[in-house]
Phi, psi and omega in degrees: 000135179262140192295171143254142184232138201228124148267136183257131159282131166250165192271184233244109168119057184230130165230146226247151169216148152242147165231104198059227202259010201246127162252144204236149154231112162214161205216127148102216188230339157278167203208128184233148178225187181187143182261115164249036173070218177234072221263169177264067189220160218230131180235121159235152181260107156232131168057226178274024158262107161277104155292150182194123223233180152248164172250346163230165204242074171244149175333306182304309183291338158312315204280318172277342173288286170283348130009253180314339163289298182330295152335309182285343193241350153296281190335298200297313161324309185288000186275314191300313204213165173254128182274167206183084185307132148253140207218145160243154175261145198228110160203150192256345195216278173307105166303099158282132162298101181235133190235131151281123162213126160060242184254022200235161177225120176250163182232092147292139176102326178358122192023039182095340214279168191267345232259137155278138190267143178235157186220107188291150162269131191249129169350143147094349207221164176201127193234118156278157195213112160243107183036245206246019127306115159235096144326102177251138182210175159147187199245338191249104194295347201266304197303332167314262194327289195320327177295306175311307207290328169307319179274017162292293189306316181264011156255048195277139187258126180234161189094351189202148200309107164325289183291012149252324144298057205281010197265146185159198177215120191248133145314096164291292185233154199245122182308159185269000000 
């Protein structure tokens, strides 16, 4: 059976390093990394190319094969440019309070509750709070997103009809 094989081109002051299953990129003074686990898929680096192979040409291993070219051309991407959640705070009746600390994004007041609600910052990601703005930016796209998505998720209203309950910090716009 013949592998398949897929390369991602890096642009020109990009550097590519591995360590174990962990591959690094940096260009510049940023640097983006990715655990690619421990899959039966084969990464070797020549020059300014990451090759990436199967070693049998089966459905899963195909599936995992763009998978991970993707990823790799997320790395590569985020070097270039910054990806960048714009997010709003919604509320009708309790002024909710949201604070950036440390790794953490805490929201107080949420519907009235005594109780804070917390939200992690995942390594690679950076959330700013300007009034009823919250801004996630950073070079590593999984990690933005994921961030984002979390403070989606924990202001989430639950037990009670949504389209009365509108409070909560919603994703406006999505990096291209």
């Amino acid at each position: 059976m013949k592998s398949a094989i897929r390369e991602i081109e890096l642009k020109e002051g990009m550097k590519v390093s591995m360590s174990g299953h962990t591959i690094t990129l940096s260009s510049q003074d940023k640097s983006v990394s990715r655990d690619l686990g421990k899959e039966k898929i084969k990464v070797e680096i020549q020059d300014q190319k990451i090759m990436i192979s199967t070693i049998k040409n089966t459905r899963r291993e195909n599936a995992l094969l763009n998978t991970l070219q993707k990823h790799l051309q997320n790395l590569v991407q985020g070097l270039e440019k910054i990806f960048e959640y714009k997010m709003t705070i919604v509320y009708s009746h309790f002024p909710m309070t949201v604070t950036v600390k440390e790794k953490w994004v805490e929201i107080n007041n949420f519907t009235g509750e005594k109780k804070t609600r917390k939200s992690r910052i995942l390594p690679g990601a950076q959330v700013e709070v300007k009034g009823k703005d919250v801004i996630v930016r950073g070079h590593n796209k999984e990690a933005v997103g994921q961030t984002a998505a979390n403070l989606e998720n924990v202001t989430k209203v639950k037990g009670k009809d949504t389209r009365v309950y509108q409070d909560g910090i919603y994703i406006v716009s999505k990096p291209k």
